[in-house]
C-alpha positions as CSV (number, residue, x, y, z in Angstrom):
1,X,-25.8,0.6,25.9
2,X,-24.7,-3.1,25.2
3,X,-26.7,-2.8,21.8
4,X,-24.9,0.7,21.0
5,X,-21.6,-0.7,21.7
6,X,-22.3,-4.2,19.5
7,X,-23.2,-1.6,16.3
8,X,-20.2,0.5,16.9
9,X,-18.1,-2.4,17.0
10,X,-19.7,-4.2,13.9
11,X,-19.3,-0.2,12.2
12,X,-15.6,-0.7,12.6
13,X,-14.9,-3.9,11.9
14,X,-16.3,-3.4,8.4
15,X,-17.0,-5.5,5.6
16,X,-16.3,-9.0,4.3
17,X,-14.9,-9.8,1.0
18,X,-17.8,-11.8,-0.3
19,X,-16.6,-12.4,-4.2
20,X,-15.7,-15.9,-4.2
21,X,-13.2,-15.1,-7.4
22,X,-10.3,-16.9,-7.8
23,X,-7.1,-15.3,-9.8
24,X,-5.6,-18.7,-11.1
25,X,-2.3,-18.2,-12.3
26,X,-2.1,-14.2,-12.1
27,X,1.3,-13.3,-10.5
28,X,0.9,-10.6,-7.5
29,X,3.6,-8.8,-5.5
30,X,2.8,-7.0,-2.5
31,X,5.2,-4.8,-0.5
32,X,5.5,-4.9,3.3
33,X,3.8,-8.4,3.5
34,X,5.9,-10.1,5.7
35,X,3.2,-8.8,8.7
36,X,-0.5,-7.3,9.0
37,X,-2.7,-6.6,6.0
38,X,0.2,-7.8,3.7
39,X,0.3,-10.6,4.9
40,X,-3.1,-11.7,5.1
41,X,-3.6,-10.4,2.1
42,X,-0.8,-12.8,0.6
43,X,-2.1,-15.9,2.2
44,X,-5.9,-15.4,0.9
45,X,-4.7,-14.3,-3.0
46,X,-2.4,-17.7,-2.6
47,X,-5.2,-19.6,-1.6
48,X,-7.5,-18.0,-4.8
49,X,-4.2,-19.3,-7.0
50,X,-2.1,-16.4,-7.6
51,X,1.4,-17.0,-7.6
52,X,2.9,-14.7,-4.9
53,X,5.8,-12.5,-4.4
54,X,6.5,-10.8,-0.9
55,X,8.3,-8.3,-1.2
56,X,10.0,-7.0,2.6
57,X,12.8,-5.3,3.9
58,X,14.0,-8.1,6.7
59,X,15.1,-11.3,5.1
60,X,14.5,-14.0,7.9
61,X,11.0,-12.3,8.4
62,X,10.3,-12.2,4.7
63,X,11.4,-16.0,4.5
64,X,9.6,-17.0,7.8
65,X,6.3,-15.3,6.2
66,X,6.7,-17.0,3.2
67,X,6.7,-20.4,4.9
68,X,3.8,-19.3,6.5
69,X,2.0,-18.5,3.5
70,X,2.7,-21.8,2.1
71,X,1.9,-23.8,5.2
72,X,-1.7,-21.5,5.7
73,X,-2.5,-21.4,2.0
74,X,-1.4,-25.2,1.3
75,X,0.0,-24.3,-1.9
76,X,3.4,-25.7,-3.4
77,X,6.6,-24.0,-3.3
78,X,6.5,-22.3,-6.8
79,X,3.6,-20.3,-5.9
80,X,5.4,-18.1,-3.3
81,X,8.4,-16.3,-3.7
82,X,9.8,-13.5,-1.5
83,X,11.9,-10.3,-1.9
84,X,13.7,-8.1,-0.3
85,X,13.3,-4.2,-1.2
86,X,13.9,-1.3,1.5
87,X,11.7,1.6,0.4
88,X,13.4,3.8,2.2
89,X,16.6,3.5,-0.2
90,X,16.7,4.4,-3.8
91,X,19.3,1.9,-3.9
92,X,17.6,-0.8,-3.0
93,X,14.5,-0.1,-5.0
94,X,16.8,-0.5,-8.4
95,X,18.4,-3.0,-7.4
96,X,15.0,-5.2,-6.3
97,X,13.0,-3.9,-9.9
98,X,15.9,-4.5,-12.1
99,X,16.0,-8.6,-10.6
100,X,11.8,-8.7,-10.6
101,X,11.5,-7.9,-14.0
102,X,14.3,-9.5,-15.4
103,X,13.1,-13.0,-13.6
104,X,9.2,-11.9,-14.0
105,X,8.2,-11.3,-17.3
106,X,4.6,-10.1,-16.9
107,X,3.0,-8.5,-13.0
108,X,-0.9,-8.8,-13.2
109,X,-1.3,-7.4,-9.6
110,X,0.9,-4.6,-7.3
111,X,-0.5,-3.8,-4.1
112,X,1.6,-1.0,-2.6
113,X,0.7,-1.6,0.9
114,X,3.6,-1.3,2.7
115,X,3.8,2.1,5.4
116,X,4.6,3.6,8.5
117,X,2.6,6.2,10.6
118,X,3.6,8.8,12.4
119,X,7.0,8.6,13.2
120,X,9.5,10.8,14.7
121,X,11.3,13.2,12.1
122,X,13.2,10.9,10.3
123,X,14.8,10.4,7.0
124,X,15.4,8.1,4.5
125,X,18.7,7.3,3.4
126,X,18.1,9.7,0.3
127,X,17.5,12.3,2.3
128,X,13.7,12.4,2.0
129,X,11.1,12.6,5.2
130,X,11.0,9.4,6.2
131,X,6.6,9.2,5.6
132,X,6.7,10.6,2.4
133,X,9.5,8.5,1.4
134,X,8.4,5.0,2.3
135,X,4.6,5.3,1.8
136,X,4.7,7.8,-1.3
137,X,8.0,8.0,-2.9
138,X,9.6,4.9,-2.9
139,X,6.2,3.0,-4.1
140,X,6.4,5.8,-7.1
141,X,10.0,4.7,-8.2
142,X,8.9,1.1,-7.6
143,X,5.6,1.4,-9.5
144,X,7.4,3.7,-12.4
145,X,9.8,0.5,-12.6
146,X,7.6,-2.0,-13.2
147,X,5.2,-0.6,-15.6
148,X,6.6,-2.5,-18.5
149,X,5.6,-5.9,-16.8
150,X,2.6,-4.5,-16.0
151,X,1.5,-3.3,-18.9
152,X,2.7,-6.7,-20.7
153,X,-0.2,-8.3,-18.7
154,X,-4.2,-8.6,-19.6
155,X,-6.3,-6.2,-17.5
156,X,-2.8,-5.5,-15.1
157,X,-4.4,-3.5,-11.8
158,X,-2.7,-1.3,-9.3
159,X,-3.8,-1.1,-5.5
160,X,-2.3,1.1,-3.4
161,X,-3.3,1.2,0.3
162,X,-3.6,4.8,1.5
163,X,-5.9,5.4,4.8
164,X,-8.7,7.7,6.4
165,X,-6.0,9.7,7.6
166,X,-5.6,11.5,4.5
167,X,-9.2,13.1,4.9
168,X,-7.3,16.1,7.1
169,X,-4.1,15.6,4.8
170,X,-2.6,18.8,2.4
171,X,0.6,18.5,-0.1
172,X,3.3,21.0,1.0
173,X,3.8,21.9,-2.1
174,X,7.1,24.5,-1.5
175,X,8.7,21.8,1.1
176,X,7.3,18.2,1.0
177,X,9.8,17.0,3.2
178,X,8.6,19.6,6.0
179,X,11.6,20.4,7.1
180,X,11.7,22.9,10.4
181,X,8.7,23.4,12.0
182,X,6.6,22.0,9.1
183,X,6.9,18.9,10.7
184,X,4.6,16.9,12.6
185,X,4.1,13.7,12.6
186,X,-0.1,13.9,12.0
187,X,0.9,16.5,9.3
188,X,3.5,14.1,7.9
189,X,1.6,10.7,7.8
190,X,-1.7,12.8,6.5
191,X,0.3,14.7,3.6
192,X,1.7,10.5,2.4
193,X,-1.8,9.0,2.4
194,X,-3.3,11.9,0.7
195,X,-0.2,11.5,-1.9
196,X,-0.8,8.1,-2.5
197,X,-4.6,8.9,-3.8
198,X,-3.4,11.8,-5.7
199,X,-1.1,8.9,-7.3
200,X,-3.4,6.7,-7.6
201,X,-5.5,9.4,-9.7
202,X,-2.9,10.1,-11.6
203,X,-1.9,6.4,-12.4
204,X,-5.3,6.1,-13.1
205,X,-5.8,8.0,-16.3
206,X,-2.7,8.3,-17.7
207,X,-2.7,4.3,-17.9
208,X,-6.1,3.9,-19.1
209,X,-4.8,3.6,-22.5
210,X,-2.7,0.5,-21.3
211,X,-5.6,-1.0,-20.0
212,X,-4.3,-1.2,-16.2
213,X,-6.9,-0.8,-13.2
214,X,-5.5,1.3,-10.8
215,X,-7.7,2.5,-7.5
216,X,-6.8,3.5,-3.8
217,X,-8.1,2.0,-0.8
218,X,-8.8,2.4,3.4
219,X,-7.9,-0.9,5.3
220,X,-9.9,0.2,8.1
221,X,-7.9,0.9,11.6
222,X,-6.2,-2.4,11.8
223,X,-4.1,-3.4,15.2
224,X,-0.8,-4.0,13.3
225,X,2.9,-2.9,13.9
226,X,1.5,0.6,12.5
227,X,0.6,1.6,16.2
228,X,4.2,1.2,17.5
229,X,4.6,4.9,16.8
230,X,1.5,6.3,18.3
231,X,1.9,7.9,21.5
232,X,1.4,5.7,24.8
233,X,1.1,2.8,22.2
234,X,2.7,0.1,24.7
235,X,-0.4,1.0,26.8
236,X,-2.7,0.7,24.1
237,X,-1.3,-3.1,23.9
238,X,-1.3,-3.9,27.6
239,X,-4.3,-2.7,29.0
240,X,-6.6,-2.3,25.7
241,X,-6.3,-6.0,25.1
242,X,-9.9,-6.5,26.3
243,X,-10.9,-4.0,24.1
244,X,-9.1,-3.5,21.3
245,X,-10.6,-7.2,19.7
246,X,-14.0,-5.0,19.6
247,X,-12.9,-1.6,18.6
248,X,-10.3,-2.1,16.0
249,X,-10.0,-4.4,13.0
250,X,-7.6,-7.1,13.1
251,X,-5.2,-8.2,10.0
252,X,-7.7,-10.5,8.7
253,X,-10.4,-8.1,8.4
254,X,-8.3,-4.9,7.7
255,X,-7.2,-7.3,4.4
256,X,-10.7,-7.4,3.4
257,X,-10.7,-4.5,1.1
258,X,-7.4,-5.1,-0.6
259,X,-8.7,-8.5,-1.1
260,X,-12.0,-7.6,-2.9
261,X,-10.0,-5.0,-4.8
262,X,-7.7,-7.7,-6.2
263,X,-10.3,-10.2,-7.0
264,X,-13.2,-8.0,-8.1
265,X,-13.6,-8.5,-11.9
266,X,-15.6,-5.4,-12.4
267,X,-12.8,-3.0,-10.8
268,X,-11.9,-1.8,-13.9
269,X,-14.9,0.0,-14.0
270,X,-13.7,2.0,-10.9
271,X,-10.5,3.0,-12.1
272,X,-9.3,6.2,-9.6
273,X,-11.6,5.4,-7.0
274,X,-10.6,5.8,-3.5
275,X,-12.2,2.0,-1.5
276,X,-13.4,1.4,1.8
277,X,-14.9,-1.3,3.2
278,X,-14.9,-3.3,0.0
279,X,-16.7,-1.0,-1.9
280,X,-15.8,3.1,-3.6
281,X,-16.0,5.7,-1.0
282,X,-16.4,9.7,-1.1
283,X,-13.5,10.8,0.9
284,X,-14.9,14.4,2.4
285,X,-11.1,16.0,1.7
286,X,-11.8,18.2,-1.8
287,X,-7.7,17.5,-3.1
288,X,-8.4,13.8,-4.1
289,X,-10.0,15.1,-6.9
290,X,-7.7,18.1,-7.8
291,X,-6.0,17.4,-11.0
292,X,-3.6,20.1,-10.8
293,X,-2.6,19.1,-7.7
294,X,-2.0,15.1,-8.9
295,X,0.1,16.7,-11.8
296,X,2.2,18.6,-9.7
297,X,2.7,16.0,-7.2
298,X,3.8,14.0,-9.7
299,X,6.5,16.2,-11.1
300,X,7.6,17.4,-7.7
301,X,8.1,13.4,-7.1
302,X,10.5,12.9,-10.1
303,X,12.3,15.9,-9.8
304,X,13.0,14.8,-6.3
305,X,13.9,11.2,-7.2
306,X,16.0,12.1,-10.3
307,X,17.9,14.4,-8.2
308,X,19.2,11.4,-6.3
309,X,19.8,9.2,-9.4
310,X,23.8,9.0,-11.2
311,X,21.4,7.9,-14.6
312,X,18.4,9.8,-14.4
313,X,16.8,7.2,-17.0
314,X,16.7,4.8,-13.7
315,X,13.5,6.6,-13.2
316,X,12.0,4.2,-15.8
């Protein structure tokens, strides 16, 4: 039993990022990266030479992680700079690309990792579901607003963290906000994370031309502020404590995969491909590959976005 238990464990912690790359001088900006995965993932690209942006919603935690970054990564001042975007408002997403990409003239690496999971119904201030609108929609307007200073850099890549929870996920294609009954919150959090692969997809070969790596990827499950939402979670904190260090991944490792995906010279030969554990991964759910589906997703997603907008060129 003790051996059983010490493979399960080592089966969900997952992989290292063994590459040794470094990305010396490459500017990255990361969403939701004042905490968890972001986080970690900001401190090891620092530390590998990237000049960092954090990009949050809270401004004292966004400055406190920044310092952090500096202090962890030992890295001057000019190599970490931090932002503050709200996902969840169309407003602040216009406001947050219009200053990036007047102030940052090329991006060589956007890791859309920012999320939440399984919330109560909820909605953005747009009116959107509140999962679909943070994890899919808002990184769509944000990533459709900085494709110019993407594509003005060598080789620019896109990573955008999805999850295993998409393997179960469908698109509600008449109602993707699933309003009434629709809802539930496994539903919800399932249809966003299968969204952001079918995004990713899309991204994928419609920027190929640009030269700009774009793949999806599985952090693992990682013991961040994610869990708040999950039912009993406080008891998951107080009494799994003893546990939890075995059975789920911690920030460190669940960064692992974003890590390898930024650094990875090669990636560009797995542009559209879904990651986990460091490496590409069949997911078993049939709609990452539907075309159609990606097409329509997109659509649906800027008819739902320009409906909010006074100038519908915002989009861009």
């Amino acid at each position: 039993m003790a051996f059983g238990f010490y493979y399960l464990a080592n089966y969900i912690k997952g992989n290292l990022c063994h590459l040794e790359n470094r990305i010396d001088g490459k500017v990255v900006l990361i969403t939701g990266s004042n905490t968890g995965i972001g986080l970690e993932t900001a401190i090891e690209l620092a530390k590998r030479g990237g000049i960092i942006h954090l990009a949050c919603r809270n401004h004292q935690k966004c400055k406190d992680a920044r310092n952090l970054v500096l202090t962890t990564a030992s890295v001057d001042e000019d190599r970490v700079f931090f932002h503050i975007v709200d996902l969840a408002s169309i407003n602040s997403i216009l406001s947050f690309t219009e200053q990036f990409r007047t102030s940052v003239k090329k991006l060589d690496i956007l890791i859309n990792n920012a999320g939440i999971m399984m919330t109560p119904y909820q909605e953005t201030e747009d009116g959107f579901e509140m999962q679909i609108g943070v994890n899919h929609l808002g990184h769509f307007l944000l990533t459709n607003r900085l494709l110019d200073i993407l594509k003005a850099a060598e080789s620019a890549r896109i990573l955008i963290v999805s999850s295993s929870g998409h393997a179960r996920g469908t698109i509600n294609t008449t109602d993707i906000n699933l309003r009434g009954d629709d809802y539930g919150k496994i539903v919800a959090y399932g249809q966003s994370k299968l969204a952001n692969i079918l995004h990713a997809k899309y991204l994928a070969k419609h920027l190929k031309q640009d030269g700009i790596t774009v793949v999806s990827l599985h952090p693992g499950v990682v013991f961040t502020e994610l869990l708040r939402y999950l039912p009993c979670s406080h008891c998951i904190t107080e009494y799994g404590k003893y546990l939890i260090p075995y059975l789920i991944r911690t920030p460190f490792e669940g960064a692992q995969t974003s890590i390898c995906c930024a650094v990875n010279p090669n990636l560009h030969e797995h542009s559209g491909k879904y990651f986990n554990d460091c490496q590409p991964f069949e997911s078993s759910n049939p709609e990452v590959n539907n075309e159609t589906l990606a097409d329509l997703l997109w659509q649906q997603s800027t008819d739902l976005i320009t409906s909010k907008l006074k100038n519908k060129a915002d989009i861009l």
